[in-house]
N, CA and C atoms as an extended XYZ file, in Angstrom:
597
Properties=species:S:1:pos:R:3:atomname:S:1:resname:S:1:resid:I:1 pbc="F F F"
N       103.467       37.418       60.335 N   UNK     1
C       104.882       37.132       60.562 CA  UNK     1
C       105.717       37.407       59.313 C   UNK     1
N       105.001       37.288       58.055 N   UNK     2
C       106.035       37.333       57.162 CA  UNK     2
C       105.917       38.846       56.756 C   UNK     2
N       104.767       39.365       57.085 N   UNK     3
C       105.247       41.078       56.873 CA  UNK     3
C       106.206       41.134       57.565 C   UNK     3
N       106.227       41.124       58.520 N   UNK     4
C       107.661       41.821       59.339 CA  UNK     4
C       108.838       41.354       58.818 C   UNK     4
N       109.360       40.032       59.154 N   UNK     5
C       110.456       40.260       57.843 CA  UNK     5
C       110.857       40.556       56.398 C   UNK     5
N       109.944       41.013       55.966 N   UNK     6
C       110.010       41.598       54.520 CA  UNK     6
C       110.156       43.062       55.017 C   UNK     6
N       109.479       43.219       56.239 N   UNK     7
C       109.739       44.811       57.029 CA  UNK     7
C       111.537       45.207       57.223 C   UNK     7
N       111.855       44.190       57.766 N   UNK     8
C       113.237       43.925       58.452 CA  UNK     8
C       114.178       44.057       57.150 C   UNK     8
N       113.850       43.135       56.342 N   UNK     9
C       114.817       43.282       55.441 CA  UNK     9
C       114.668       44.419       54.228 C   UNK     9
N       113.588       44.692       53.995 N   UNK    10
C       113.413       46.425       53.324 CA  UNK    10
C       114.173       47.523       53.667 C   UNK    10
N       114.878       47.088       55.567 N   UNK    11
C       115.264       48.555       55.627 CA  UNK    11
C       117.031       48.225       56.262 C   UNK    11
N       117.530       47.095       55.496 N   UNK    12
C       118.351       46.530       55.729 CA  UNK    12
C       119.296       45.994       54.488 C   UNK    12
N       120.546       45.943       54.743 N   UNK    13
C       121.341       45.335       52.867 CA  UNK    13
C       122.128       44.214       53.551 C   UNK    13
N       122.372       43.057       53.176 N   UNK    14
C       123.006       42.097       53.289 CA  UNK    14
C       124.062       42.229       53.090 C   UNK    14
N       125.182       41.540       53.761 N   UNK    15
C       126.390       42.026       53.817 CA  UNK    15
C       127.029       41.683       52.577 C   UNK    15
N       126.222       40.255       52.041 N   UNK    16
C       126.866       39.730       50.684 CA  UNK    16
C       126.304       40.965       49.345 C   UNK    16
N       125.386       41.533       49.464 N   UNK    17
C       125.175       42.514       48.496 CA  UNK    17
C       126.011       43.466       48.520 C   UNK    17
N       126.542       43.767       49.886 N   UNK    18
C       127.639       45.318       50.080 CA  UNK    18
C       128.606       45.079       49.173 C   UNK    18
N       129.440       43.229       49.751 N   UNK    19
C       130.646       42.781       49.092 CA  UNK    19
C       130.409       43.108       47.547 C   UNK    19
N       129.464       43.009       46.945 N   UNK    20
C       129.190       42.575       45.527 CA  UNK    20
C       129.224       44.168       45.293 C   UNK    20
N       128.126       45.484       45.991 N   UNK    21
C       128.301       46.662       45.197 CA  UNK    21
C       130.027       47.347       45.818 C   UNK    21
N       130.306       46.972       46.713 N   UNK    22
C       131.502       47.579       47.070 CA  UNK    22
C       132.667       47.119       45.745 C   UNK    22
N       132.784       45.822       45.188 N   UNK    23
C       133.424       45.202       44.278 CA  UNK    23
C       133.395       45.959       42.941 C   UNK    23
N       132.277       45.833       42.720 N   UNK    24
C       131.147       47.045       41.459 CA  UNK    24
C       131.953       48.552       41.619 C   UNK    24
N       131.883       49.221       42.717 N   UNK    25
C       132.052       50.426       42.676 CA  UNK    25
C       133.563       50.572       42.422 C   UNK    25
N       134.237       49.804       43.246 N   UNK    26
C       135.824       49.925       43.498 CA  UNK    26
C       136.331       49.955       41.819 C   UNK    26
N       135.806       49.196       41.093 N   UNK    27
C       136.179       48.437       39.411 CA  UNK    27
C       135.992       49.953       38.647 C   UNK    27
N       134.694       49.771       38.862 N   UNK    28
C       134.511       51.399       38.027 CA  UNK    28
C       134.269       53.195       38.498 C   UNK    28
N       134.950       52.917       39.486 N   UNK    29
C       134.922       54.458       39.786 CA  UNK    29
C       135.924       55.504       39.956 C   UNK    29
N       136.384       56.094       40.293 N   UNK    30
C       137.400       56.332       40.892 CA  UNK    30
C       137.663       57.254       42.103 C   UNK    30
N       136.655       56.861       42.897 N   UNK    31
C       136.436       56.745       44.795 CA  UNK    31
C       138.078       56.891       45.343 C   UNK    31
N       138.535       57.632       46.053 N   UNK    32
C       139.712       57.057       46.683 CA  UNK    32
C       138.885       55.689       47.644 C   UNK    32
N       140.133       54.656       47.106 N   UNK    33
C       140.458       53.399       47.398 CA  UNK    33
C       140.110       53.116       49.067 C   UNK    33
N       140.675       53.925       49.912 N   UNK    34
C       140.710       53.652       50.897 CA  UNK    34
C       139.373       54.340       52.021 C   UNK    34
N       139.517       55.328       51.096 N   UNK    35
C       137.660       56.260       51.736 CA  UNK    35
C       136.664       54.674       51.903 C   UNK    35
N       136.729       54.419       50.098 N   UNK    36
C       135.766       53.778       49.924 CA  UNK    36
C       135.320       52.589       50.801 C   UNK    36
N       136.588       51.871       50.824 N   UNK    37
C       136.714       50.677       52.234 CA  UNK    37
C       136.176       51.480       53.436 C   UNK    37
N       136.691       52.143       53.967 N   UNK    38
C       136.450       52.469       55.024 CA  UNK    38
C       134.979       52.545       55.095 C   UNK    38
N       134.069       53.008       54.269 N   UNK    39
C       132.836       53.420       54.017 CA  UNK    39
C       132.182       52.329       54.272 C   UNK    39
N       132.503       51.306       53.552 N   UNK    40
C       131.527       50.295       53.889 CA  UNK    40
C       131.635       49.356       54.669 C   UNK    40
N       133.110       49.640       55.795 N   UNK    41
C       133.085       48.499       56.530 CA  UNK    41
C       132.630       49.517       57.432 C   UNK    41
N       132.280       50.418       57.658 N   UNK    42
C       131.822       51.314       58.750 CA  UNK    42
C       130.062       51.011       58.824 C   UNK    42
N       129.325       51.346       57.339 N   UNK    43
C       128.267       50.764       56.969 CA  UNK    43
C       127.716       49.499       57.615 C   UNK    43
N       128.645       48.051       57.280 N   UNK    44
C       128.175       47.234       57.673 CA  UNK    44
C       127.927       47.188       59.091 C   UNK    44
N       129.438       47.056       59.508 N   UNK    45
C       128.851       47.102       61.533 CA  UNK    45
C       127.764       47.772       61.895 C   UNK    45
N       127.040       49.347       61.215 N   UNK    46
C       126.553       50.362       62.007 CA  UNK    46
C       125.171       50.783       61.357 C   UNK    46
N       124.676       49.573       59.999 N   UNK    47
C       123.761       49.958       59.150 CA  UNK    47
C       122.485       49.921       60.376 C   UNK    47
N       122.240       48.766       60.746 N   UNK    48
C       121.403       48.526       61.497 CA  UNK    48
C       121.151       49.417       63.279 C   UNK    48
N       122.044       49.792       63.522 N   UNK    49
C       122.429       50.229       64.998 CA  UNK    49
C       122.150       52.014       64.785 C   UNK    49
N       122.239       52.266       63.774 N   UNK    50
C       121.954       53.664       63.755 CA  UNK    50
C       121.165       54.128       62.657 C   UNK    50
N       120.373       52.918       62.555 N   UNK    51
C       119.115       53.028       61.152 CA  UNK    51
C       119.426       53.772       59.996 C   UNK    51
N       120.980       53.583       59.491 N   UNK    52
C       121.576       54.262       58.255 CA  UNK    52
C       120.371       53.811       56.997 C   UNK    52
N       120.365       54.656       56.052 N   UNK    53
C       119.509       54.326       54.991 CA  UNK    53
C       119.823       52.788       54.143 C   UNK    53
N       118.861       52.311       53.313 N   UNK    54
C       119.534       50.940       52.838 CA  UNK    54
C       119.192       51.438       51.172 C   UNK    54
N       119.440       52.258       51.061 N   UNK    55
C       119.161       52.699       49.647 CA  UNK    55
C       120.817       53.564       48.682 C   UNK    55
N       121.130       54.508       50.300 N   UNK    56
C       122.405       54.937       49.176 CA  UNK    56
C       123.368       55.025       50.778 C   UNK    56
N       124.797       55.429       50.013 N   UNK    57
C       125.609       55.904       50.762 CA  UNK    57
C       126.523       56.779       50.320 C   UNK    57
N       127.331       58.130       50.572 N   UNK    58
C       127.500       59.030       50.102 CA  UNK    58
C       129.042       58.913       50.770 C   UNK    58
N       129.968       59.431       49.635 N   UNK    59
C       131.501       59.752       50.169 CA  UNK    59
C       131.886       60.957       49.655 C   UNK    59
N       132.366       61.983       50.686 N   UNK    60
C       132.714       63.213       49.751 CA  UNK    60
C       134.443       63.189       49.781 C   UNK    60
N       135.072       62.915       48.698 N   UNK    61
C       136.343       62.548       48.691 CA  UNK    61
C       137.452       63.603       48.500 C   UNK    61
N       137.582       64.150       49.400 N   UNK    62
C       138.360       65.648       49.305 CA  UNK    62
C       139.491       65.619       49.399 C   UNK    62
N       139.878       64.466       48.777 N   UNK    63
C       141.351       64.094       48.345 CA  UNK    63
C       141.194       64.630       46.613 C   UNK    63
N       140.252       64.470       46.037 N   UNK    64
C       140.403       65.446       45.205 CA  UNK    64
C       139.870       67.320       45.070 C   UNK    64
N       140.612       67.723       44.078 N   UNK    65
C       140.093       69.812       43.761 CA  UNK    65
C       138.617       69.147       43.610 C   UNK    65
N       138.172       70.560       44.032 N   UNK    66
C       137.146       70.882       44.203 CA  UNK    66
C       136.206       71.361       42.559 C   UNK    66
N       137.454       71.025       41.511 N   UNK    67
C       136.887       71.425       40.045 CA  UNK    67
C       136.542       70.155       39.416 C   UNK    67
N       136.063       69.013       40.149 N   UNK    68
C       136.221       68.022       40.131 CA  UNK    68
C       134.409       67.781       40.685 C   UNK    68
N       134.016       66.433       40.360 N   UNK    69
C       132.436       66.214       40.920 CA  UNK    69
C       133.017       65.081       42.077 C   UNK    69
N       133.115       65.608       43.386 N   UNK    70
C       134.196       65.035       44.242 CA  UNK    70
C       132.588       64.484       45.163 C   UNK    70
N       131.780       64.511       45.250 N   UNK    71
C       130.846       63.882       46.163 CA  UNK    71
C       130.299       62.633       45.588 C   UNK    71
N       130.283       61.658       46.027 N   UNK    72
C       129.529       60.486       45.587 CA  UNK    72
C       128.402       59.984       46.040 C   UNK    72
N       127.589       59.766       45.398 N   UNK    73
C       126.368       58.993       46.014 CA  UNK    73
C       126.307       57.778       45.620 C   UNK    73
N       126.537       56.738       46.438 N   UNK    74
C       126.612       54.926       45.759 CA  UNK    74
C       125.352       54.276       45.872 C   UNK    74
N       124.185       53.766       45.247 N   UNK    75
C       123.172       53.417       44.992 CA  UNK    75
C       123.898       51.836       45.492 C   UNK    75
N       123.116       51.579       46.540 N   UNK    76
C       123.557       50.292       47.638 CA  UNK    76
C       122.531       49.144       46.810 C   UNK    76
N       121.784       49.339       45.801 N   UNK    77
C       120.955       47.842       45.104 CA  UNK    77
C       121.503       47.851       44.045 C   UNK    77
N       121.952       48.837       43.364 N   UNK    78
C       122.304       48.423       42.215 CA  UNK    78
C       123.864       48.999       41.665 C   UNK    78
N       124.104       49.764       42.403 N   UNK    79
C       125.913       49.996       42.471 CA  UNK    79
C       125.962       51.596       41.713 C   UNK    79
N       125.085       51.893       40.766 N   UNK    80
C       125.740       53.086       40.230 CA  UNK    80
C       125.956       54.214       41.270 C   UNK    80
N       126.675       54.660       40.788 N   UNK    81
C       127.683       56.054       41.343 CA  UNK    81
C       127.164       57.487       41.018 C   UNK    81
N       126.342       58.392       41.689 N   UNK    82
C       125.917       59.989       41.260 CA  UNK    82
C       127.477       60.834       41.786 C   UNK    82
N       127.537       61.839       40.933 N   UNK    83
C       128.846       62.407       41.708 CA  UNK    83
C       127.739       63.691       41.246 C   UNK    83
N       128.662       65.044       42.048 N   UNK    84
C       128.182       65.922       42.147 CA  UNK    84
C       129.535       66.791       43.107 C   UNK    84
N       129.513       68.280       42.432 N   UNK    85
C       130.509       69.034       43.096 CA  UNK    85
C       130.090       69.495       44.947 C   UNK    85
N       131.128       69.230       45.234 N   UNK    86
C       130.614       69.633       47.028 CA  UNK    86
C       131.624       70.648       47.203 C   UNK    86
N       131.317       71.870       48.256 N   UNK    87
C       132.431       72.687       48.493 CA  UNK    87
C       133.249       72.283       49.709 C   UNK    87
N       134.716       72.765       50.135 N   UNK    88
C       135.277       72.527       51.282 CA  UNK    88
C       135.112       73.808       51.996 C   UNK    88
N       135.961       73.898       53.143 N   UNK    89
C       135.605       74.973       53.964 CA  UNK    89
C       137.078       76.228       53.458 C   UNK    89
N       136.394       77.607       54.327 N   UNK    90
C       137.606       78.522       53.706 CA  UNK    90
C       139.319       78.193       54.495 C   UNK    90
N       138.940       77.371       55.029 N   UNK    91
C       140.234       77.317       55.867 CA  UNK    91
C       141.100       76.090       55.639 C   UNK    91
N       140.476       75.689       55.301 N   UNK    92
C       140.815       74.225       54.329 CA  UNK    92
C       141.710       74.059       53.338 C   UNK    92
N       141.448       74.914       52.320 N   UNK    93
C       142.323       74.863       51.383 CA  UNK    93
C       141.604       76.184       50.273 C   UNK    93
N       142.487       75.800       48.650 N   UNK    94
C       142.339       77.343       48.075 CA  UNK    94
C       141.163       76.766       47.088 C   UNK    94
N       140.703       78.160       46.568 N   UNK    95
C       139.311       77.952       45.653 CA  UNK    95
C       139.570       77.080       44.625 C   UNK    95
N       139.049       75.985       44.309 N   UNK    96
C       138.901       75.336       43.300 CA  UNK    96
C       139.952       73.905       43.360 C   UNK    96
N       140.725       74.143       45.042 N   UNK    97
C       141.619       73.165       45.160 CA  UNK    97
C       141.364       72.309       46.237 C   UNK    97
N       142.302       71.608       46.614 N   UNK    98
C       142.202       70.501       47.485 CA  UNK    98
C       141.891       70.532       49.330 C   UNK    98
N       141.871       69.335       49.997 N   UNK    99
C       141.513       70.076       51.508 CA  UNK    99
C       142.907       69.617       51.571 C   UNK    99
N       143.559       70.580       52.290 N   UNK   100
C       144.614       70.492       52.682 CA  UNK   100
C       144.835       70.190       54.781 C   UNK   100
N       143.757       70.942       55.233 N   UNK   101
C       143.479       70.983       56.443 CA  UNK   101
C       142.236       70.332       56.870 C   UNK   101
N       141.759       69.689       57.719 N   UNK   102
C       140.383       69.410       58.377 CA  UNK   102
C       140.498       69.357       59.655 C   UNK   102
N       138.978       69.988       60.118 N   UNK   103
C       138.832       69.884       61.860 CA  UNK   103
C       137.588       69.680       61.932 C   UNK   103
N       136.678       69.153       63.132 N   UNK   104
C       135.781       69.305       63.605 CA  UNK   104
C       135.498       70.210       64.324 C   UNK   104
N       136.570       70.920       65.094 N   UNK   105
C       136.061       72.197       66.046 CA  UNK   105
C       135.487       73.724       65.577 C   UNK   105
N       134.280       74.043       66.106 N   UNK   106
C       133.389       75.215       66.349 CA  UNK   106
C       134.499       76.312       66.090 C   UNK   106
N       134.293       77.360       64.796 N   UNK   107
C       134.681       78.654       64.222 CA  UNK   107
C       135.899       78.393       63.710 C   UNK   107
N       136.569       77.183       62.903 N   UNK   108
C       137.460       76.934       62.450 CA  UNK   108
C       137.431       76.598       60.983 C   UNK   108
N       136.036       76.950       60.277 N   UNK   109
C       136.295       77.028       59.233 CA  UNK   109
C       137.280       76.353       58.163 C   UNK   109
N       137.053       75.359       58.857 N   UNK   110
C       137.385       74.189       58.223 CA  UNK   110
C       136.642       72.949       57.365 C   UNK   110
N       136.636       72.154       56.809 N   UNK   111
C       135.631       70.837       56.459 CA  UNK   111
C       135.859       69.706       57.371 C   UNK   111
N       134.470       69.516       58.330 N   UNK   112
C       134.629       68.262       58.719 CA  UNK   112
C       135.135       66.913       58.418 C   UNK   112
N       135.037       66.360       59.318 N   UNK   113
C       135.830       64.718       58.619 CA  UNK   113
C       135.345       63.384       59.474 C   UNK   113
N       135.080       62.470       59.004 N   UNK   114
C       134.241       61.465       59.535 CA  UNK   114
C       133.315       60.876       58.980 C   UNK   114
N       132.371       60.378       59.996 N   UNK   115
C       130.838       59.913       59.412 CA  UNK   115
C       130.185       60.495       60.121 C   UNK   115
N       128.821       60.481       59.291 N   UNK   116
C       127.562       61.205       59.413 CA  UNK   116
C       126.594       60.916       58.865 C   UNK   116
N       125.313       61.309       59.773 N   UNK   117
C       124.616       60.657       59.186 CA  UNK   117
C       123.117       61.724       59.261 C   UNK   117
N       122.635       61.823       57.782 N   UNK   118
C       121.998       62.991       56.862 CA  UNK   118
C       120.624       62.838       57.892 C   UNK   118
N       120.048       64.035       58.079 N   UNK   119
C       118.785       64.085       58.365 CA  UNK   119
C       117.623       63.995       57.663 C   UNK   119
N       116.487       63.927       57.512 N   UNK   120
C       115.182       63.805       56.854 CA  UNK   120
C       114.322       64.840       56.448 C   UNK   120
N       114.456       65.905       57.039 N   UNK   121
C       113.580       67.124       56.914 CA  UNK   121
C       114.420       67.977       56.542 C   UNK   121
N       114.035       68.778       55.054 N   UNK   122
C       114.349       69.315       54.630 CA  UNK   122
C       114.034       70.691       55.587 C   UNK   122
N       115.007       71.996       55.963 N   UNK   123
C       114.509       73.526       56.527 CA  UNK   123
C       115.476       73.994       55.505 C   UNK   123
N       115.020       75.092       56.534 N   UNK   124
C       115.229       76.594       55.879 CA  UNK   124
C       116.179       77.891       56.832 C   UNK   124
N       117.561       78.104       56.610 N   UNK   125
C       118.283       78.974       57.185 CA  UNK   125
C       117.586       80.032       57.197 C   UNK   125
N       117.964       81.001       58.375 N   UNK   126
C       117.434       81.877       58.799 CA  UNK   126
C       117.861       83.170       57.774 C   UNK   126
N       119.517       83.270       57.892 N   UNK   127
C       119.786       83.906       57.326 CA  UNK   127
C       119.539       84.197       55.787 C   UNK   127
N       120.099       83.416       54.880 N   UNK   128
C       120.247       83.284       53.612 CA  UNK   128
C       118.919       82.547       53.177 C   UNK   128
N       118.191       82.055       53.861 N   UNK   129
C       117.180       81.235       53.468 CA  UNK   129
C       117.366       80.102       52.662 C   UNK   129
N       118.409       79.215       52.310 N   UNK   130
C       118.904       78.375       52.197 CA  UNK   130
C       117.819       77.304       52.778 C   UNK   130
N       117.465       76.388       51.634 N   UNK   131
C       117.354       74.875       52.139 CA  UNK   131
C       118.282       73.964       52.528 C   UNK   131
N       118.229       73.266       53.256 N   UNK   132
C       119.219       72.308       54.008 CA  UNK   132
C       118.479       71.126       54.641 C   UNK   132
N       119.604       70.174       54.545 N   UNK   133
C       119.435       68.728       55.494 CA  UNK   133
C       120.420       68.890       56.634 C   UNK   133
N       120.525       68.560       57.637 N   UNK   134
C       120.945       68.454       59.262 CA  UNK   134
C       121.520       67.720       58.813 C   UNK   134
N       123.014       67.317       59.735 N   UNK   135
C       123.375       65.824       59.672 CA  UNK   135
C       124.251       65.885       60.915 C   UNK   135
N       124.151       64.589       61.666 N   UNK   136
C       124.973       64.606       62.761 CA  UNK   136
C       125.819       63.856       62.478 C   UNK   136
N       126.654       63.906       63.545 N   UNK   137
C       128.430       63.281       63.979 CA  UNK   137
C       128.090       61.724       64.471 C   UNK   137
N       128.398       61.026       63.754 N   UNK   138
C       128.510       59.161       64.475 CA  UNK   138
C       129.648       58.657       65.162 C   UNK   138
N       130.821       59.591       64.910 N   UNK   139
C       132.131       59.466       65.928 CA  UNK   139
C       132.415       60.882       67.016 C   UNK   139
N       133.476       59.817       68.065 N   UNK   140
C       133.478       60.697       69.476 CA  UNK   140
C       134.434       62.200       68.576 C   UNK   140
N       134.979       62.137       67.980 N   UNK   141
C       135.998       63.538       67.130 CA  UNK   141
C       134.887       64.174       66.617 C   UNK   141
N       133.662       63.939       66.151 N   UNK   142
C       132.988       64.765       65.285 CA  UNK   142
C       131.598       65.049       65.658 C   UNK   142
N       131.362       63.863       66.986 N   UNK   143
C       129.268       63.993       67.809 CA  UNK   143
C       129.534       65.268       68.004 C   UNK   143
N       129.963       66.566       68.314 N   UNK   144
C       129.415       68.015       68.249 CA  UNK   144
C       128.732       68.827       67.087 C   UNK   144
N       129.276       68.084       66.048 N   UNK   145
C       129.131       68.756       64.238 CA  UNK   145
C       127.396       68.626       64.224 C   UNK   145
N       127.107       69.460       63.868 N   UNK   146
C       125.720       69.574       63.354 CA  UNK   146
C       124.964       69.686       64.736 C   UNK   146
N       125.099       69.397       65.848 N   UNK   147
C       124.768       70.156       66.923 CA  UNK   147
C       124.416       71.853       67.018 C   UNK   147
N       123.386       72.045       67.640 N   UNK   148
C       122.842       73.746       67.561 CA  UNK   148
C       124.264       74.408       68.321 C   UNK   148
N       124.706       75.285       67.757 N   UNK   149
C       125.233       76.374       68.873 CA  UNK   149
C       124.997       76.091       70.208 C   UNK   149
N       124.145       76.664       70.266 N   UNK   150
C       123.284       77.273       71.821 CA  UNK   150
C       123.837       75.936       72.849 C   UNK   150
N       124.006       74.539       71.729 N   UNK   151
C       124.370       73.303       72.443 CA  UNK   151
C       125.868       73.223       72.972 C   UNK   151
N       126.551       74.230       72.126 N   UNK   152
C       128.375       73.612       72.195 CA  UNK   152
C       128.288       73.116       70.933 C   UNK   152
N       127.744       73.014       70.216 N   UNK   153
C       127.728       71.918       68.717 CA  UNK   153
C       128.423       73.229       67.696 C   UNK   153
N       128.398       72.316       66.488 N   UNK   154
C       129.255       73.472       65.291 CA  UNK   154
C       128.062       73.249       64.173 C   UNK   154
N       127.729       74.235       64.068 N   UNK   155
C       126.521       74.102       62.996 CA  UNK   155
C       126.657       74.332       61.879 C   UNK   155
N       127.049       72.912       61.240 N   UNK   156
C       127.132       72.235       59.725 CA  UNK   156
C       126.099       71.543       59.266 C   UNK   156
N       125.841       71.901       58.136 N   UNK   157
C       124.497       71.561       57.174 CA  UNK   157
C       124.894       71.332       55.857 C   UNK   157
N       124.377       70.417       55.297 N   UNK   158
C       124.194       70.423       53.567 CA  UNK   158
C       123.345       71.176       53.239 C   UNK   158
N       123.730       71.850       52.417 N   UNK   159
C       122.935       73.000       51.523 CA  UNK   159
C       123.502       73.786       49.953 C   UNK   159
N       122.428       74.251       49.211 N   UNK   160
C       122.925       75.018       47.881 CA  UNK   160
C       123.513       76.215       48.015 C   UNK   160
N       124.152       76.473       47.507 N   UNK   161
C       125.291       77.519       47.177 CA  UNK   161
C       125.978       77.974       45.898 C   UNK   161
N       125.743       79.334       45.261 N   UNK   162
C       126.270       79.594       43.746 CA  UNK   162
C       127.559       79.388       43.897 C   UNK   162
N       128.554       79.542       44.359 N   UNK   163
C       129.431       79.872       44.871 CA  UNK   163
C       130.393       78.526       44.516 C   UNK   163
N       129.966       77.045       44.326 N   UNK   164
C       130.012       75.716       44.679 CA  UNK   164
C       130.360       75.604       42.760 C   UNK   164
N       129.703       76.237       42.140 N   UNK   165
C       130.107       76.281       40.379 CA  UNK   165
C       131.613       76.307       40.008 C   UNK   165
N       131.866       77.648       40.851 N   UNK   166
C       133.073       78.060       40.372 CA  UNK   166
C       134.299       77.707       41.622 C   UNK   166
N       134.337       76.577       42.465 N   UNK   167
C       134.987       75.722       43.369 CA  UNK   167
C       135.483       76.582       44.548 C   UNK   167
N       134.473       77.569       44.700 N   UNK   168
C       134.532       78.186       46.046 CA  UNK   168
C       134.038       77.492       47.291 C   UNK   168
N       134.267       78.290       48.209 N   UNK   169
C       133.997       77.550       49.731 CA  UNK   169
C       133.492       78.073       50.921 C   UNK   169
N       133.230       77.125       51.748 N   UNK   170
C       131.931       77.646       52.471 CA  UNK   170
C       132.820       77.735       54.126 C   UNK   170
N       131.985       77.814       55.240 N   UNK   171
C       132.639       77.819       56.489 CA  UNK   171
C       132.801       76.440       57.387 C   UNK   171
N       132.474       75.426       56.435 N   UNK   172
C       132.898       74.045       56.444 CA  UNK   172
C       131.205       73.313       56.284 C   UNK   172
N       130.164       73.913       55.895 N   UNK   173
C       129.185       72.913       55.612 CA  UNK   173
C       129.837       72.554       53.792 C   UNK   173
N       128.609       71.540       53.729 N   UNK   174
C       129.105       70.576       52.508 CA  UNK   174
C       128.028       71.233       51.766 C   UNK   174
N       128.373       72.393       50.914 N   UNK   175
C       127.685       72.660       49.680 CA  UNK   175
C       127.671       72.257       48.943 C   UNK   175
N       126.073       72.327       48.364 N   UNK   176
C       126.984       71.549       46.561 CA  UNK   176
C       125.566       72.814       45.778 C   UNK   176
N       125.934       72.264       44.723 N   UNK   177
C       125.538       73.184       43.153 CA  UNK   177
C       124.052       73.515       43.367 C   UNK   177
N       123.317       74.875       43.534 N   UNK   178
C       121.664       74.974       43.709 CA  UNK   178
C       120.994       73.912       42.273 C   UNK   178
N       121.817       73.191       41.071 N   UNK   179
C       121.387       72.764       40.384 CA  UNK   179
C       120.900       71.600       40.686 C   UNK   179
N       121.874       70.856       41.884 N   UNK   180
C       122.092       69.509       42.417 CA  UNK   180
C       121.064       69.502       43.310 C   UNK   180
N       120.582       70.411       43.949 N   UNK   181
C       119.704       70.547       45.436 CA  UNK   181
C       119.143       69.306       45.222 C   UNK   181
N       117.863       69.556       44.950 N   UNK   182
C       116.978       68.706       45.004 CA  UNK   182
C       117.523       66.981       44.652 C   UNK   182
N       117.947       66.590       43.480 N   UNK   183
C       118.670       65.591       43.470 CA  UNK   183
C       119.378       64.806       44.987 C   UNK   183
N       120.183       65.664       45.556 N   UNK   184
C       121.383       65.637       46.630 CA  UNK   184
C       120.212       65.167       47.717 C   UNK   184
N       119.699       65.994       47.586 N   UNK   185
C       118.612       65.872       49.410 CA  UNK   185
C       117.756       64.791       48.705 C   UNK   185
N       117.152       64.352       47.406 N   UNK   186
C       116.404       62.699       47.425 CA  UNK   186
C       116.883       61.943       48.085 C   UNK   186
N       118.256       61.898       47.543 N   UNK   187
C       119.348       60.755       47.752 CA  UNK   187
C       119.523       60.607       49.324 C   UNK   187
N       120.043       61.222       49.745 N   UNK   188
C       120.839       61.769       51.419 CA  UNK   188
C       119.799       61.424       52.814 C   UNK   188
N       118.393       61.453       52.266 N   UNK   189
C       118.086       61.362       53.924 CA  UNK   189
C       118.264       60.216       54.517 C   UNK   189
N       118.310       60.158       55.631 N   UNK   190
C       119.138       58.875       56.499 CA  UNK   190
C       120.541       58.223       56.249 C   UNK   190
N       121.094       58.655       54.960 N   UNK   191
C       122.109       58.171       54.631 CA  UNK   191
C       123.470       58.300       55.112 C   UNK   191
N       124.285       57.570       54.912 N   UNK   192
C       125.360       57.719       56.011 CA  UNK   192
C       126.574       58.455       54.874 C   UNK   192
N       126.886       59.329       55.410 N   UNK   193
C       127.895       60.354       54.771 CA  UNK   193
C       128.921       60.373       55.549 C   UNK   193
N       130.258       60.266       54.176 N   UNK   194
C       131.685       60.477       54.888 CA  UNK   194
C       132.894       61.123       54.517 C   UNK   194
N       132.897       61.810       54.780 N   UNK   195
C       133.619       63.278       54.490 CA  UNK   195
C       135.372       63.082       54.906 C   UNK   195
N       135.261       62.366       53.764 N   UNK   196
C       136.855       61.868       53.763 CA  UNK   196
C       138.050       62.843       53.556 C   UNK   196
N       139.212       63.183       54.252 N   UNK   197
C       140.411       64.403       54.074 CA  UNK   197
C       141.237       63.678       53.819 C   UNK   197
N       141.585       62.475       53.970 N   UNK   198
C       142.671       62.067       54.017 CA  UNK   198
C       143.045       61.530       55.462 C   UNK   198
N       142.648       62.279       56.297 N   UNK   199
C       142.774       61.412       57.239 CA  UNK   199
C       142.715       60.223       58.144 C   UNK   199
């Protein structure tokens, strides 16, 4: 009996720990304010219900340029903050600058917006041969994103990209730096990602 709740709570964060790293992060970071809320009151209701990771949670805050280390990774036990450059999409906005536009819809080349939540298995694009993590849509505006084609879905992936150095952009997946790869995908599987525009 007492394995299992040591089971239960291993893959689980208390809401009074969120309050405490959400407090932590807000003091020393500089997260937009309101992403960040949103992040973790989304977290709490949905940690458990959609087996979000209990280790990190990730905000890509594209309220700031892209010359900027605009992705966050928030370490949910102990509060520190990884940032790391992520790209936006070409339709979005200009190289090295801000998202000015976001959509969820298929060939719009845009950067998604919402939550999401990172897959586990690392593949391999067909084309470019690119490593990548999957991640699907947790809201009704965005459950198509990361969906196959062949489904109706818009096929967005995290993945490395040279291109991501010098604050270029992709066709709305969330690139970041081939330096970051490995780092990015430790952090990310199961984790709940939110790809904040402003909206």
């Amino acid at each position: 009996m007492s394995f299992f709740f040591t089971e239960v709570y291993a893959k689980t964060v208390s809401n009074w720990r969120l309050n405490y790293i959400y407090k932590k992060v807000a003091k020393k970071s500089n997260i937009n304010k309101k992403a960040l809320k949103k992040a973790f009151t989304y977290y709490k209701k949905n940690q458990k219900r959609k087996k979000l990771s209990s280790k990190y949670l990730a905000i890509a805050d594209y309220t700031k340029s892209a010359k900027h280390k605009r992705l966050y990774i928030i370490n949910l036990q102990k509060g520190y903050v990884h940032r790391y450059k992520v790209a936006h999409g070409k339709r979005s906005g200009k190289v090295g600058g801000k998202v000015r536009r976001s959509s969820n819809k298929r060939r719009s080349k845009m950067t998604p917006y919402g939550f999401f939540k990172v897959g586990t298995k690392v593949g391999r694009t067909k084309k470019k041969h690119y490593r990548y993590l999957s991640v699907q849509g947790l809201q009704w505006s965005n459950k198509k994103v990361g969906y196959p084609t062949r489904r109706g879905g818009r096929d967005v992936i995290i993945h490395p990209a040279k291109y991501v150095n010098g604050g270029g952009r992709s066709h709305g997946c969330f690139a970041v730096r081939p330096q970051d790869q490995w780092k990015v995908f430790a952090k990310l599987k199961k984790a709940l990602f939110y790809s904040y525009t402003g909206r």
